[in-house]
MMTF fields as JSON, N, C-alpha, C and O atoms, coordinates in Angstrom:
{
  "mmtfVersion": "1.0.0",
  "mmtfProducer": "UNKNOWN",
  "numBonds": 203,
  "numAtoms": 204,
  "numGroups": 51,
  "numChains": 1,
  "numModels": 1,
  "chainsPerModel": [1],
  "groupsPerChain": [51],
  "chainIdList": ["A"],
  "bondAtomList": [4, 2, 8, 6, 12, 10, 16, 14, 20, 18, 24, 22, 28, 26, 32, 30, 36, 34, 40, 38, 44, 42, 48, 46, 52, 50, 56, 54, 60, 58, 64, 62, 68, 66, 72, 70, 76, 74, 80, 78, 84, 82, 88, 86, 92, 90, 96, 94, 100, 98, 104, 102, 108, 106, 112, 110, 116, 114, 120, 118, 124, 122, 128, 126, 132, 130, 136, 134, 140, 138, 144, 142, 148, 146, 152, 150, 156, 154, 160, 158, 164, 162, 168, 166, 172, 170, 176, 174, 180, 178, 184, 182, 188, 186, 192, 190, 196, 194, 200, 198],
  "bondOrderList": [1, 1, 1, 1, 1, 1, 1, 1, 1, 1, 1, 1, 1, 1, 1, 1, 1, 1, 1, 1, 1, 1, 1, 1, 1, 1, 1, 1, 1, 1, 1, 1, 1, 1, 1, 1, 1, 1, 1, 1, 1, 1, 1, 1, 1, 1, 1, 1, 1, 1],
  "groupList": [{"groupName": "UNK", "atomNameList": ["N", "CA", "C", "O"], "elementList": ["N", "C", "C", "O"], "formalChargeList": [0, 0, 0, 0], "bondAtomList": [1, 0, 2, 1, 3, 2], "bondOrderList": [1, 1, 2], "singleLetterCode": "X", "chemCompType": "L-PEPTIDE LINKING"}],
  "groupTypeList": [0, 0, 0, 0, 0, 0, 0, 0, 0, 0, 0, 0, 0, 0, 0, 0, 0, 0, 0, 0, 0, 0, 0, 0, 0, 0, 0, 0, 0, 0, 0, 0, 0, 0, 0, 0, 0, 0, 0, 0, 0, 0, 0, 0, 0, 0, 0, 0, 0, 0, 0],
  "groupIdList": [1, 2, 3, 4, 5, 6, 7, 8, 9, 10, 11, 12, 13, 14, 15, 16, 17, 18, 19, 20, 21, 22, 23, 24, 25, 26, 27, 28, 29, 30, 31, 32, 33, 34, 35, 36, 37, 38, 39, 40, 41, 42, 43, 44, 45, 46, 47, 48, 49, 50, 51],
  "secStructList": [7, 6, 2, 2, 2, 2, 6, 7, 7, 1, 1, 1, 7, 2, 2, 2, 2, 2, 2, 2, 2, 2, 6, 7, 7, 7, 7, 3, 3, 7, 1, 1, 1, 7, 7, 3, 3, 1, 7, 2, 2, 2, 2, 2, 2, 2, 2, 2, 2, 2, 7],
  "xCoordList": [120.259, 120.025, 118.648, 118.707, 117.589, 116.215, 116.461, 116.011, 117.11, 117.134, 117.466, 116.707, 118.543, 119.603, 118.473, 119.06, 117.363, 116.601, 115.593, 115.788, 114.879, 113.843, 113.896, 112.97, 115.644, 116.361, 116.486, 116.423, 116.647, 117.052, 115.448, 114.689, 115.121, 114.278, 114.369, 113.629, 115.432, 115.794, 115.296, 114.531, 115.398, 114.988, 116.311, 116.313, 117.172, 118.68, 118.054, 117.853, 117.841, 118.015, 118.507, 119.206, 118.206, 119.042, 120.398, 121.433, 120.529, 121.458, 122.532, 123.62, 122.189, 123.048, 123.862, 125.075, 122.939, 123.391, 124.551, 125.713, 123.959, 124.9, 126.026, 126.558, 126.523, 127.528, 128.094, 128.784, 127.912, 128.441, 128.819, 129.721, 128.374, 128.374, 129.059, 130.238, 128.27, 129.04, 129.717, 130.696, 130.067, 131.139, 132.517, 133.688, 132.183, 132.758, 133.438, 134.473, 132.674, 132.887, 132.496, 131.497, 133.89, 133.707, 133.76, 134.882, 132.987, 133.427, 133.337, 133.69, 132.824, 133.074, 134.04, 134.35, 135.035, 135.97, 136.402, 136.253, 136.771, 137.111, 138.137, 138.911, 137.583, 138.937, 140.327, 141.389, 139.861, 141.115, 141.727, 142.953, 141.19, 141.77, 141.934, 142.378, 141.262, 140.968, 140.637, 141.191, 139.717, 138.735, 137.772, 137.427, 137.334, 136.443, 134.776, 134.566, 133.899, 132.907, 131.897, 132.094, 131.113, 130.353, 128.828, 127.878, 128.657, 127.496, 127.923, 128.692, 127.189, 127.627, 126.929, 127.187, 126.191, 125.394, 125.73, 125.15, 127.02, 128.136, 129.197, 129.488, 129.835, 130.637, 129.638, 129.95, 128.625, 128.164, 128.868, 129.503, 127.969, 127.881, 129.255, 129.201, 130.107, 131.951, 132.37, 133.384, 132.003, 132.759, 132.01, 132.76, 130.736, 130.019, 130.433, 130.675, 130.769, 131.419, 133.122, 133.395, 134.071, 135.172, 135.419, 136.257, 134.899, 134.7, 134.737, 134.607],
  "yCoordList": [120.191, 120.531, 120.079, 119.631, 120.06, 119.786, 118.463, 118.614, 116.837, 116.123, 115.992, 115.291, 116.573, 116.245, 117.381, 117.664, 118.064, 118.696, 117.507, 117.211, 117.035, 115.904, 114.787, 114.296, 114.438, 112.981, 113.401, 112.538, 114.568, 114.809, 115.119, 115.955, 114.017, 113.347, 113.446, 112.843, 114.342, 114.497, 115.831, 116.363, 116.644, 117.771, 118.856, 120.05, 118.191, 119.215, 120.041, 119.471, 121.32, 122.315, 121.762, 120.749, 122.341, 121.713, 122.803, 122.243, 124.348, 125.134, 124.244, 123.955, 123.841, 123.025, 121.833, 121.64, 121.226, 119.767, 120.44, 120.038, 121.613, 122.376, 122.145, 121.071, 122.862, 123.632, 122.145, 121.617, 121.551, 119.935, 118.878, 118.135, 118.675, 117.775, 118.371, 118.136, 119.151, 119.713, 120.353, 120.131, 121.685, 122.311, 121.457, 121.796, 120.578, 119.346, 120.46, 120.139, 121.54, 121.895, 121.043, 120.33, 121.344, 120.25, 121.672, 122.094, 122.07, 123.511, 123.134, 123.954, 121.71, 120.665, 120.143, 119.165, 120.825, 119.997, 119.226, 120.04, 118.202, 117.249, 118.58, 119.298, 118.434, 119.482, 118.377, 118.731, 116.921, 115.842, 115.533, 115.631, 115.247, 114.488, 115.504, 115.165, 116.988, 117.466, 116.707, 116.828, 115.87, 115.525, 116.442, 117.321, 116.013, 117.22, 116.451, 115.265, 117.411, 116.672, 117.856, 118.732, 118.032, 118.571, 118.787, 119.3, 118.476, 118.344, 118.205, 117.307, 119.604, 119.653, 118.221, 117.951, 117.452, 116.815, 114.737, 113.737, 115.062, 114.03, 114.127, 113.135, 115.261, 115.568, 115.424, 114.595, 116.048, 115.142, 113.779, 113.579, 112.796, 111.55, 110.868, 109.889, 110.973, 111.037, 111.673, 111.109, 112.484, 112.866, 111.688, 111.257, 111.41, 110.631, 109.823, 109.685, 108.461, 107.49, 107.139, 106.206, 108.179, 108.045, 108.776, 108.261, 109.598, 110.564, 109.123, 109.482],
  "zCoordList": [52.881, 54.269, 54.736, 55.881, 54.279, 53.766, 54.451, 55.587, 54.294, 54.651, 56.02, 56.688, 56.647, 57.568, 58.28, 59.325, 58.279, 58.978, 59.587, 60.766, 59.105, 58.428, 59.511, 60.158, 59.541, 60.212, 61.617, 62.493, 61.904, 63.557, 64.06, 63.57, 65.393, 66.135, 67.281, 68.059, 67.682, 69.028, 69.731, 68.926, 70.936, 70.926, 70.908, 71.208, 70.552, 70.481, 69.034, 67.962, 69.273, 67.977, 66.66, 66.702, 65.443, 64.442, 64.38, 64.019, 64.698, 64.849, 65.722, 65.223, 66.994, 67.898, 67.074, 66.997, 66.584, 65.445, 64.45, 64.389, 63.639, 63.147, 63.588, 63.308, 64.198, 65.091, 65.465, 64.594, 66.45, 66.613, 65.65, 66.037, 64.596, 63.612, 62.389, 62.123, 61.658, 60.387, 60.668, 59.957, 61.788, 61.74, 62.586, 62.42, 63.284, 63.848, 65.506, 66.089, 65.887, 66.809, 68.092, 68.189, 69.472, 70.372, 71.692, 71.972, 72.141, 73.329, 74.379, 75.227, 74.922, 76.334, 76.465, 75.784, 77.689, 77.66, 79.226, 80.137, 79.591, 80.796, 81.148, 80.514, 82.765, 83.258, 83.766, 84.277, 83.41, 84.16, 82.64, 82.586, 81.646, 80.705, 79.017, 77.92, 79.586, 78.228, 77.184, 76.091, 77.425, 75.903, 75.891, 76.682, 74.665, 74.237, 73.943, 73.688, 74.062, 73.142, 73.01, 73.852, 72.36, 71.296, 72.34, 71.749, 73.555, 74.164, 75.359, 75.703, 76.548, 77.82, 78.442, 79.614, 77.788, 78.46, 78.431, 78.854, 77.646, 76.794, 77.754, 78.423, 77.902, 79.378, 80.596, 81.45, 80.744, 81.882, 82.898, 83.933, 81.283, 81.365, 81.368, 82.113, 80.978, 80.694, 82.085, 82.495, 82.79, 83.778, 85.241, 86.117, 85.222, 85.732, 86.188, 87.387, 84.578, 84.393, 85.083, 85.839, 84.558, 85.245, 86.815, 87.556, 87.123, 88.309, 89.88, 91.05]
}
């Protein structure tokens, strides 16, 4: 865990990274296409794009 702490450079939490990545949880979801993604801020950009 020590490593995969170390490597994240971003300002997303490492609990958040958690939760998104290793537990492979996705709780954003498109209200047109139900995809999912792991970051309200991923749906954002996805709803942006096709919108």
């Amino acid at each position: 865990m020590r490593l995969v702490r170390e490597e994240i450079r971003t300002k997303t939490p490492f609990a958040y990274h958690q939760k998104t990545v290793h537990e492979g949880r996705k709780d954003y979801t498109c209200d047109w296409c139900e995809k999912k993604f792991g970051e309200h801020t991923r749906r954002r950009r996805f709803l942006s794009r096709v919108a």
